[in-house]
N, C-alpha and C positions, 0 to 999 in steps of 0.2 A: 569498464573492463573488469573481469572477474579476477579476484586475486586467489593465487596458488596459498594452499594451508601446507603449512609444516611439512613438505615436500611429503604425500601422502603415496604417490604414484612409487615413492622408492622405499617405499615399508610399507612389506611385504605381509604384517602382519595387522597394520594397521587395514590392508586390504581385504583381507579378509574376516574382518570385525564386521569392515562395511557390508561385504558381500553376505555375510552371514544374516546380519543385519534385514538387507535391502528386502530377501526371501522371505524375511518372519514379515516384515511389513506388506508385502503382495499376500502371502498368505491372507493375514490376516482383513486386507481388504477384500479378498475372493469371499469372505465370509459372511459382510457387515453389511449392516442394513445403514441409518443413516449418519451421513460424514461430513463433518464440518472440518474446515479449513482457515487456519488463523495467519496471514502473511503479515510480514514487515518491511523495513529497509532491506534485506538481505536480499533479497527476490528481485528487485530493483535495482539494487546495486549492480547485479550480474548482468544488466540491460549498458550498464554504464553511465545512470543515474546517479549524482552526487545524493549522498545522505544531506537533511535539512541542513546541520551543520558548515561539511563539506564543501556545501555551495557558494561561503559566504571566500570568493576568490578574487582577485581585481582591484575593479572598485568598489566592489561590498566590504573587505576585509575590513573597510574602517566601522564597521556597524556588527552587531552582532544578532544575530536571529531574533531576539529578544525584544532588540530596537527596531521591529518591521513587521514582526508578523501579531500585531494585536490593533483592535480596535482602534484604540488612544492615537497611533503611531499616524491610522491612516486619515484619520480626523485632523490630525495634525500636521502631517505630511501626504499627503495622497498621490503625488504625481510620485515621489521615490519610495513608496509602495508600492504602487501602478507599474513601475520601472520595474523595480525586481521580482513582482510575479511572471508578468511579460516575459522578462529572461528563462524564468523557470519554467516557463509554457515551452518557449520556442525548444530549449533543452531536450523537452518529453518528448514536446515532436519531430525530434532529431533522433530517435531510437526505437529501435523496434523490439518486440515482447521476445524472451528469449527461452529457452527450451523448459524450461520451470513453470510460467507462465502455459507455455501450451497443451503442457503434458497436466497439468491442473483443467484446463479447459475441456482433453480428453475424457477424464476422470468424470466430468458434470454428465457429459454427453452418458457416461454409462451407468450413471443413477438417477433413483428416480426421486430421491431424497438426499439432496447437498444443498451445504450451503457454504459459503467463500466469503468469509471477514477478511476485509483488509484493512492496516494500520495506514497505507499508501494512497497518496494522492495523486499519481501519474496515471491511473484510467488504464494500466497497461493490461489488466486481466483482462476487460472486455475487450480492449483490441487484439485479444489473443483466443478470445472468442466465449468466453464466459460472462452469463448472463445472470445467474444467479449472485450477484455482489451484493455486499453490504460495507459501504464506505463510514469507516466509523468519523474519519477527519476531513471528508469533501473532496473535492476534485479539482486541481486545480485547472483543467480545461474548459470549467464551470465560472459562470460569475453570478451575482444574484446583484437587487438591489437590494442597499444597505435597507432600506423601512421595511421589505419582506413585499414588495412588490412583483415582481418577477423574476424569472433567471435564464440563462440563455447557456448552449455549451458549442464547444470549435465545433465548426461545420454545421450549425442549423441554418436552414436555406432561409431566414426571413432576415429581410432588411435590418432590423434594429440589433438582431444576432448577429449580422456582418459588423458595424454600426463598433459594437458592443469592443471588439478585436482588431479595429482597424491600426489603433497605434504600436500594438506587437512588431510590427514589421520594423519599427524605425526606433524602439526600444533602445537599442544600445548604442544609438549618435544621439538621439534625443530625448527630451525631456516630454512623454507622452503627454496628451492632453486625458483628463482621468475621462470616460464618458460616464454618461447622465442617465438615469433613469427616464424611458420615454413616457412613464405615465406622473409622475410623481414631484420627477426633477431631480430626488435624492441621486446622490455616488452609487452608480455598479462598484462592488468590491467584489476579491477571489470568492469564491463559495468553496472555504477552506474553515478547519477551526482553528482560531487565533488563541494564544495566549487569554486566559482568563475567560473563554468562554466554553459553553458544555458542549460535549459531543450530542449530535442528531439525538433526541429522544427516541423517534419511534426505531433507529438502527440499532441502538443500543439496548434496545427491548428486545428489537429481536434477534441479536447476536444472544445475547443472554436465554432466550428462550430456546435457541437451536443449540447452544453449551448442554442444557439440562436435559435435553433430548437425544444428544447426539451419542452411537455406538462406538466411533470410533472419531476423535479427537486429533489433528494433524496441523503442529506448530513449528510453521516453516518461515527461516531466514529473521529471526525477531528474538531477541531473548525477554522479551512479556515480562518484561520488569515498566511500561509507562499504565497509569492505573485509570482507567479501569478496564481496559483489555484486557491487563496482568491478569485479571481476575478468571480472565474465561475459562485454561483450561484447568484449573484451577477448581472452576465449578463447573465442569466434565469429569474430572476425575472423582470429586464428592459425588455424585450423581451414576457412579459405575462405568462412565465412559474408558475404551481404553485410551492415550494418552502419547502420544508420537511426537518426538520432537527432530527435526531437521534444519540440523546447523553445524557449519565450520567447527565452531568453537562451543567448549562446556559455559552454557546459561548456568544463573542460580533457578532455573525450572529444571533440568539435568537430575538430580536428583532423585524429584519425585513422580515423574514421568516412567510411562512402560515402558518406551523402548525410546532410548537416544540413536539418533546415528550421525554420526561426523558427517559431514559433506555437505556443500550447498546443493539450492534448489535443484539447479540446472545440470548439477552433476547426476543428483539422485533420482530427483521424480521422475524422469526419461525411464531410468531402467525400472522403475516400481510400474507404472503406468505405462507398458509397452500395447 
């Protein structure tokens, strides 16, 4: 559910920061040639997605993200890893992409040069209809085998990709059974990045390559302080990019950026991207 900022709808003046705002940013996309897109938890949020944090409600609360989402945890524990990505699948797939999400999809359709980093592992830009993504932290609708054997994602029609997701359904009476890698034998694990390990090389090359390129830079629902994302537009604005930020609340990116604007996603990008 989207939360209300600082009762914005009853300042009057704060309205018209945005409104002034929203026009220098449509301007200046009627203008730009290629546009990257940097998302985070906030974009997500607005779907009604708990932040990674936020999730840990129930019977998670006695564990702390910490204690589940790294290698070690699931080597050591597999089935109550297995349990709570499950949970955080069926989550995803209990919400639908919300006006930020689509109005960003809009946006692709009308260039011929974008690209769309996401800090997000809910898959929710492509089901809002955006194909140009760049998943810097995995997917969690994704699973792979742990030896780098194969991966499989929800709804691939072949048997071992059913196989793969069969214990999601019964996730939260029971104690899933982990499945197997059918060539190998190894653990399927999320195709997520865990604690202590690196982000996707070749995604991270190419976010950073589409930063140094891009005209105009837009850092939505994320305050770009987790590193090395931080870095992106960061190395768009070194590189001449302009530098757009959309969010609620003042980041320490706020500062150095061209143009801020108060608002979430789903408030804003609607009327930018009409």
């Amino acid at each position: 559910m989207a939360r209300r900022h600082r009762n914005r709808d009853n300042n009057p003046d704060a309205n018209r920061r945005q409104g002034r705002a929203i026009a220098d940013l449509r301007q200046r996309l009627a203008g730009t040639g290629r546009v990257v897109v940097l998302t985070g938890a906030g974009v997500s949020a607005e779907s009604g997605i708990p932040t990674f944090r936020d999730a840990q409600t129930g019977y998670w609360q006695r564990f702390r993200p910490e204690d589940l989402a790294t290698a070690e945890a699931f080597r050591r524990d597999p089935q109550t890893v297995w349990r709570w990505y499950a949970q955080r699948r069926a989550a995803v797939q209990g919400v639908e992409p919300n006006p930020g999400h689509t109005a960003l999809a809009r946006l692709e359709n009308r260039l011929s040069e974008f690209t769309l980093i996401t800090q997000n592992v809910d898959g929710l830009h492509a089901r809002a209809g955006s194909r140009r993504v760049l998943e810097l932290h995995g997917n969690l609708l994704r699973v792979r085998c742990f030896s780098g054997c194969v991966s499989y994602s929800v709804g691939d029609g072949s048997p071992d990709a059913r196989a793969a997701f069969d214990g999601d359904s019964s996730a939260a009476e029971t104690v899933p059974e982990v499945p197997r890698c059918p060539h190998c034998g190894d653990y399927l694990r999320p195709d997520v990045v865990w604690f202590g390990e690196n982000l996707p090389e070749q995604a991270i090359q190419r976010a950073f390559g589409a930063a140094e390129s891009a005209d105009l830079f837009l850092v939505v629902g994320t305050s770009a302080v987790v590193y090395p994302a931080a870095m992106l537009p960061r190395t768009a604005l070194d590189c001449g990019a302009t530098v757009v930020e959309i969010n609620p609340d003042r980041t320490p990116l706020s500062t150095f950026v061209t143009l801020s604007i108060r608002g979430t996603a789903g408030e804003v990008l609607p009327r930018v991207i009409v």
